[in-house]
N, C-alpha and C positions, 0 to 999 in steps of 0.2 A: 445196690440197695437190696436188704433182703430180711428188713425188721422196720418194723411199724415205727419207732421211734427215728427209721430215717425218713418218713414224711413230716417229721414237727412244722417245718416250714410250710409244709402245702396243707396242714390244718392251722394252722394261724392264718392264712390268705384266705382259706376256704371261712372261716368264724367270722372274720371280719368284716369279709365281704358281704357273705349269709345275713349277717348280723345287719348291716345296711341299707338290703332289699326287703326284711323281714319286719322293719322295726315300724314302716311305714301303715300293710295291709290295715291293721286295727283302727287308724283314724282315714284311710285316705275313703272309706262309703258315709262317713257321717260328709267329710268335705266336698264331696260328688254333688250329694245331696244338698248341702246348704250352698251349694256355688251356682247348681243350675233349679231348682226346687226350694226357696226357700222358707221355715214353718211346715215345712210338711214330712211327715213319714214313707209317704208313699211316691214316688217317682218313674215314671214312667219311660222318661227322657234319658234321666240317670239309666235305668237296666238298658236300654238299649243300647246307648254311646258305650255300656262299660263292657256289653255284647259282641260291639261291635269292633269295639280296641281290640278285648278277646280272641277275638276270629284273622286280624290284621296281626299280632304278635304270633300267634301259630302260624299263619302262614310263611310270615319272615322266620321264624324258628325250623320250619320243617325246610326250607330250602338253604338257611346259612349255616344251621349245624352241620349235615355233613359235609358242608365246604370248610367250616372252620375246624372239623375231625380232621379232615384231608390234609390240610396246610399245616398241624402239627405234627401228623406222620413224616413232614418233607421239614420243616422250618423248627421244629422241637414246640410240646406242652408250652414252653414258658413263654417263648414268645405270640404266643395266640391267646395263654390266658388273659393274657394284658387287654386285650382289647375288650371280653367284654365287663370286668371288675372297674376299667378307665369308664368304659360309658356308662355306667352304673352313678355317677357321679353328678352328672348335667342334674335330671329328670328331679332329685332331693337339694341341688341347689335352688331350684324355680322356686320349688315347695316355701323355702327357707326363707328367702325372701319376701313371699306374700300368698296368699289365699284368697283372694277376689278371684271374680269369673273370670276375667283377662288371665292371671293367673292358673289359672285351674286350665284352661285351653291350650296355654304354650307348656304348663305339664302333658296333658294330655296325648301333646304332638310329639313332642321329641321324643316322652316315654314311649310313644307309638314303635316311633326306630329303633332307639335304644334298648328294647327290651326284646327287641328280635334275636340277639345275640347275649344281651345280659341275664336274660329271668331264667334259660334255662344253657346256657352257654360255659358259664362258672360251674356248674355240676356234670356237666358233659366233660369238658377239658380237665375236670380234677380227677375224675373217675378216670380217664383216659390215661392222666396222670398216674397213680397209682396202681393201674394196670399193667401199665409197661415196665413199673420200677421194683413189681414186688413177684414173686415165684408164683406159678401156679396153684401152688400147695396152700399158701399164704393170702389168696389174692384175696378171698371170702371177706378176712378179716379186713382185710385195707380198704375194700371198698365199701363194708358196713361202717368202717370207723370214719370215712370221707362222710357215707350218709349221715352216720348220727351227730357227726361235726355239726352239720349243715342243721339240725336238725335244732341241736341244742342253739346254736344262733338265733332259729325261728325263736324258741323258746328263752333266752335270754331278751329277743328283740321285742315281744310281747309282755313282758317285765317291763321292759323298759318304757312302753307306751302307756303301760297301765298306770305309770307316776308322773311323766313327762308332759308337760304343759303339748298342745299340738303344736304351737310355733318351733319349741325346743326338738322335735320329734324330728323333722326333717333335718336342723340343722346337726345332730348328732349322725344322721343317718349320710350326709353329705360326707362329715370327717371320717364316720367309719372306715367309707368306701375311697376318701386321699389314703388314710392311712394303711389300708391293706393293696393298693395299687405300688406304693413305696416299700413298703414294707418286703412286695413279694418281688420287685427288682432289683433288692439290694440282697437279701437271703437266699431265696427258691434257687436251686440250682439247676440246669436245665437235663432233661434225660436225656439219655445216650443214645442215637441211632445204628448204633456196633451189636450184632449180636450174631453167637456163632453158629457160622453157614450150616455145620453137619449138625445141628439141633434141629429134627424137624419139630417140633413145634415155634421155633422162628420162622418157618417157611410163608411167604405171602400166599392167600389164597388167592389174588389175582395177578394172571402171570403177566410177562412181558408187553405183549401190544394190549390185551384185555378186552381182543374182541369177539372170544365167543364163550362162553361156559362148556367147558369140557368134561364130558362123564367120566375122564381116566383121568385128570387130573393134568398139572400144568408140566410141560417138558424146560421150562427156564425158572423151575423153583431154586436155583440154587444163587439168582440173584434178589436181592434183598429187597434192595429197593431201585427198583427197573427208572431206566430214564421217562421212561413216557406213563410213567408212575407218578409221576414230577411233576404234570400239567396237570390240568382240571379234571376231575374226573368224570368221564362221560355217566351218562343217567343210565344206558344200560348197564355199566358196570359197575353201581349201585344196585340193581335189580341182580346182578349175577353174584355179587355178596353175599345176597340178603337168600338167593335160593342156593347158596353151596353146602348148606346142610339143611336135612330136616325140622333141627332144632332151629336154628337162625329163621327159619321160615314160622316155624310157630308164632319163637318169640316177637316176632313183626306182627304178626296178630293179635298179641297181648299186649303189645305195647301200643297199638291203636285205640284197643279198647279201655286201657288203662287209659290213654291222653285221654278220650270219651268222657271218659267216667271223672278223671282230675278236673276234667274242665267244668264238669257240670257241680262239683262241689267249692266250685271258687265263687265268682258272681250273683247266681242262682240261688246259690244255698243261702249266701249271704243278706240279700235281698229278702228272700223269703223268711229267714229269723229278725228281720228288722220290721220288715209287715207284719207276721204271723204273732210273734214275740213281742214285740217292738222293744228288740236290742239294742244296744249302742253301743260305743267305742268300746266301754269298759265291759260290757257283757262278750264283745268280741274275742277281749285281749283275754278275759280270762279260760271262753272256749278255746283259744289256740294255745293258752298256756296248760291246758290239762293233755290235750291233743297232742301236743309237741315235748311234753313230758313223756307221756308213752314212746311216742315215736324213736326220742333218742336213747332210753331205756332199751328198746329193742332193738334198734341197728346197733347201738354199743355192745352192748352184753348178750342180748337173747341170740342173735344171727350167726355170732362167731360159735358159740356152743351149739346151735342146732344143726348146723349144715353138714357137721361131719359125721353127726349124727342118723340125719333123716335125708338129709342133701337141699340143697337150692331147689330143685323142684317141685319137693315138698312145701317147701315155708312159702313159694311163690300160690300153691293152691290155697292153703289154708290163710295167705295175705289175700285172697281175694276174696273169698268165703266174706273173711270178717269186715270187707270192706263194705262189703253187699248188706250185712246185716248191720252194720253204722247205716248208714240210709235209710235202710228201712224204719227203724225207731226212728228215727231224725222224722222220716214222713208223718208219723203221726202225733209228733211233738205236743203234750197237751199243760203243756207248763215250759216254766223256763228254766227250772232243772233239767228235762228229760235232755237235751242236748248234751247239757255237760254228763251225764253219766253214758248217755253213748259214746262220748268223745275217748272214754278210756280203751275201745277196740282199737284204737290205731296204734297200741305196739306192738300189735298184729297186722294189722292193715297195711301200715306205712312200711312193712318189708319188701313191697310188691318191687319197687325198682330197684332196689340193691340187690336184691333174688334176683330177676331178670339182666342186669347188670353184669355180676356174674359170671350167668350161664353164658350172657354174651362173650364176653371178656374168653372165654375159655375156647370159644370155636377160632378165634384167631392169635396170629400170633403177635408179639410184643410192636411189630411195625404196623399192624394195622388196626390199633386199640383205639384210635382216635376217629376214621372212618366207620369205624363199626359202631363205637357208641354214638357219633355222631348219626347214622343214618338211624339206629333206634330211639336215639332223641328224637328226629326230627320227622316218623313216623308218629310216636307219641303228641307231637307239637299237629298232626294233621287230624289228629283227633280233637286236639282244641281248637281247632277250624270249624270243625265241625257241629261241636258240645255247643255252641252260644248258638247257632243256627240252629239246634233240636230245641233246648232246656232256655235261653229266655222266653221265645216265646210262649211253651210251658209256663211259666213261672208267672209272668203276667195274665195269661189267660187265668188258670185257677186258683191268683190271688183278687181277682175280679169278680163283681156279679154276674159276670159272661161266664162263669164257668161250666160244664157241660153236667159235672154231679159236684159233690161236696166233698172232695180231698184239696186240702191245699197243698198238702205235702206230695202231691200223684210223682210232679216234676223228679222228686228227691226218690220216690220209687222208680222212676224212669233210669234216674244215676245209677243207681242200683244193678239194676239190670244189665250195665255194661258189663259191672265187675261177674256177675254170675255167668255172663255168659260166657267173659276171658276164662273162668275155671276148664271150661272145658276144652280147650288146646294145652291148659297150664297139665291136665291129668295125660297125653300125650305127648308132651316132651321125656323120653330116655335118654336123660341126663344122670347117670350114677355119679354118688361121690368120689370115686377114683377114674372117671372116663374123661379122656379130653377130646380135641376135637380131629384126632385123629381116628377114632373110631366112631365118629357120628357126622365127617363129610364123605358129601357122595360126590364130589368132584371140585377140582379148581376152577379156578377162568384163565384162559389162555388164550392164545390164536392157534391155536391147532383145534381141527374138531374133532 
């Protein structure tokens, strides 16, 4: 593969799917709310438990992603997509069937599991996907077009809840996610693990046994994919990934602070535009339909034109910049326009992970796309571990008369502050637009020291 139009198949799985985890967020805080709260705006119980699911999915995310990167590097993309677009399935059947508290708790649970591997799983493994099937040269675009796939499903999905009775809402979102688990085992083809030995940028950067990181680089680079490559991958040899360049080492930085900052704009923010505002389903749907408007505007069109231009590490600064300053207005929100007119920064904003993506994508080679994004997912996922344990209780505190001054928005400043602070490793990556990662690693992993 070496043209966008031979992923058609992995953007139809990626829509569908997208389209099915997407179609839910805008009604499932009113359902939270009337399941364990009900008559009331304010819920206390609700931000917690939705805090706390929060903090339980990033944990499962940061430790099954790179297992399930790992196991496509060895077992191919396709057969691992499958698992988490399958389990995406249960968690919108519950829904579909009933909305009582009994119901809202056995969503609550299973969504618990299933989104360990589901919410950010399908974007891991597609990316991965189309990392390993499209040229270095080309890869900008293939992974911007995966994002804004992904992107426009939110925003189709948010349509879609904005007309759809809530009963209907789930049961649509149930079919989506049959019909893109079918869909991508009858079409998606699976990629190829053959790539040629005297290409060094095929070469694995972790060599043979993978027990020590080597400053000279691996002496059994010339096998591909090593047998003891094939088991589990040990957690130091994770950590010797993630330090075999500079730039990989950043991007783990950014991408913590990124999950940081993603975390504290999901739950929190949400919460707080339904106190502050007092938002609802349909004020939701139409903030993510303006949001998600930009979004796939820019990973479609604006990322593929910019990056040859200014490069990845560019749009990855100025994605963060503008994330920072969405937050900001958000914090001071003094109406219930001012959100929707911040919400037009994120076809800047929302370049931060296709940017970082990328530059990932680019330090290794075609065999170990799925490892590598998987470990920068699931850095990112330890930041949402972390985000519910800084930003709800923010978010309750300073929507309270306990609050210590008079910002409610402070929390939403607080989000902020992650992204400003990821700029400053983002201006430190020497990432040129024609460098690969043969001039930006400082060694393989190997058992030689």
């Amino acid at each position: 593969m070496d043209k966008l139009a031979d992923l058609k198949h992995l953007f139809v799985t990626v829509f569908l799917a997208n389209f099915a985890l997407n179609v839910i967020p805008p009604a499932i805080t009113d359902i939270t709310v009337g399941a364990l709260c009900p008559a009331q705006d304010e819920c206390s119980l609700a931000i917690y438990l939705s805090g706390f699911q929060q903090a339980i999915l990033g944990l499962g995310s940061m430790l099954m992603l790179p297992l399930l990167g790992h196991l496509s590097d060895i077992y191919g993309r396709k057969a691992l997509l499958t698992v988490p677009v399958a389990a995406a399935i249960v968690p919108s059947v519950i829904l579909a069937i009933g909305r009582s508290t009994n119901y809202f708790y056995a969503y609550y649970a299973i969504k618990t599991f299933t989104g360990m591997v589901s919410d950010n799983g399908i974007e891991c493994l597609s990316i991965a996907y189309a990392a390993a099937s499209i040229s270095e040269e080309k890869r900008v675009s293939a992974i911007g077009a995966v994002a804004g796939i992904g992107s426009a499903a939110y925003l189709f999905g948010t349509m879609a809840a904005r007309f759809l009775s809530t009963a209907h809402i789930f049961l649509v979102a149930a079919i989506s996610s049959m019909v893109a688990a079918i869909y991508m085992r009858i079409f998606l083809e699976e990629t190829s693990n053959h790539f040629r030995s005297d290409d060094a940028l095929n070469q694995p950067i972790l060599g043979e046994s993978s027990a020590e990181c080597s400053q000279s680089g691996s002496n059994d680079s010339s096998k591909i994919v090593p047998q003891s490559f094939k088991k589990v991958l040990p957690l130091k040899d994770i950590f010797c990934l993630l330090r075999s360049s500079v730039t990989l080492s950043l991007a783990t930085v950014i991408a913590f602070l990124n999950g940081l900052g993603e975390g504290g704009q999901q739950t929190p923010f949400l919460y707080f535009l339904k106190a502050r505002l007092q938002y609802n389903k349909d004020n939701f749907a139409v903030l993510i339909l303006i949001g998600y408007s930009g979004a796939a505007i820019g990973q479609l069109f604006l990322m593929p034109r910019l990056a040859p231009i200014i490069g990845e590490e560019a749009i990855l600064s100025l994605a963060l910049i503008a994330g920072f300053i969405n937050m900001l207005i958000d914090s001071i929100a003094w109406a219930v326009w001012v959100p929707y007119v911040a919400n037009l920064l994120p076809i800047i904003a929302f370049l931060t992970r296709p940017a970082l993506q990328s530059i990932v994508s680019k330090q290794v080679g075609p065999n170990e796309q799925g490892i590598a994004q998987g470990c920068i997912a699931g850095i990112s996922s330890f930041g949402n571990i972390l985000s519910p344990l800084i930003y709800t209780p923010l978010t309750n505190l300073f929507l309270s008369e306990r609050a210590p001054f008079n910002y409610p928005g402070f929390n939403l400043f607080c989000v902020g502050l992650a992204w400003l602070i990821a700029f400053i490793p983002s201006m430190m990556i020497q990432f040129g637009p024609h460098n690969s990662r043969l001039k930006n690693r400082d060694g393989g992993c190997s058992s030689d020291a």
